[in-house]
N, C-alpha and C positions, 0 to 999 in steps of 0.2 A: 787369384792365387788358390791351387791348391792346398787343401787340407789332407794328412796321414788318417786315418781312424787309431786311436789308439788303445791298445789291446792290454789290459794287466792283467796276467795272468797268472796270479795268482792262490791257482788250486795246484795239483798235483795230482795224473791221475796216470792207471798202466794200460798200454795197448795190449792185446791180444787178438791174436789170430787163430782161426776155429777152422779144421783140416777136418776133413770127412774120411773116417778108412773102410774096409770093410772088414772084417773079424773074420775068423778062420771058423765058427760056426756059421756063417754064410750073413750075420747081422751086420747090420752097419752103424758103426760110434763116431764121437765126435769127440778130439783134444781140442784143448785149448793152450796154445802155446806163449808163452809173453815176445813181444813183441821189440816195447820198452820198456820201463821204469821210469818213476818218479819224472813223467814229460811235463814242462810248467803248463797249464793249461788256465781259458777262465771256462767254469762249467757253471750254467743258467737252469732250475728248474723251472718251466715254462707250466705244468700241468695246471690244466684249467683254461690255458691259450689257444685258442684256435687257431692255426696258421692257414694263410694261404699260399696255395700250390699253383700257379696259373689260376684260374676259373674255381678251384674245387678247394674244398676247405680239409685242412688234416689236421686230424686230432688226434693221432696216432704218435706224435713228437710228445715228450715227455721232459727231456732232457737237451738244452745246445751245450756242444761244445767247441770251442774257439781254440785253438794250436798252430803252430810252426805246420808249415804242409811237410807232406810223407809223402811217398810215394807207395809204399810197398801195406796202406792200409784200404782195408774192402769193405765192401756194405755188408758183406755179412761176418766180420770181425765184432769184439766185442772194447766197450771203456770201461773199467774199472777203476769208482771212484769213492773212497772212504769203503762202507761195507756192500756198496752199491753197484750190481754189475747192469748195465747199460748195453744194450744190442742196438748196433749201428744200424739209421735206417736209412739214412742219404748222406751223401759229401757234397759240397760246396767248395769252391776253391775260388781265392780274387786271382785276378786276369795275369798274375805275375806267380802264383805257385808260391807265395809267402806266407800265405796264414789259410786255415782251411776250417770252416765252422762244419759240425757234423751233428745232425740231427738223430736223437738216441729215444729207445723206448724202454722201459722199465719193467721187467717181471712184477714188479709187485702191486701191476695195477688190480 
């Protein structure tokens, strides 16, 4: 018999999606737009863990976070969580598109 994983997810945290434009002095900016709100999430700080990648070790993950899969979020979108913004480095997704763990990095390293 199969077993579920089960997910409590219990944080709360908002998506955002980061648009490139380019400014009318010829520069180029970046919005940040929200995406959702208040999505239930569980979010893990990992720093100090090493993960592995295939063969190669990353140490660059800071932050997991576990959600309801989305469709419409990017690797380069951002998690905002408490006063903590998060830049997406990879998505994961189980074989069925239900829950989606997303590997984040943290400016304040």
């Amino acid at each position: 018999m199969r077993t579920a994983r089960k997910y409590k997810m219990r944080d709360f945290v908002t998506l955002k999606t980061i648009t490139t434009n380019e400014r009318s002095d010829g520069t180029v900016g970046t919005t940040a737009t929200t995406l959702a709100d208040n999505v239930p999430a569980s979010v893990s700080d990992v720093r100090g863990v090493e993960t592995f990648r295939g063969r190669k070790i990353s140490a660059s993950t800071t932050h997991v976070v576990d959600t309801r899969y989305r469709s419409d979020l990017k690797a380069r979108d951002q998690v905002v969580f408490g006063s903590d913004t998060l830049h997406i480095v990879g998505i994961k997704t189980d074989g069925r598109k239900r829950i989606m763990t997303i590997d984040c990095n943290s400016d304040a390293d």
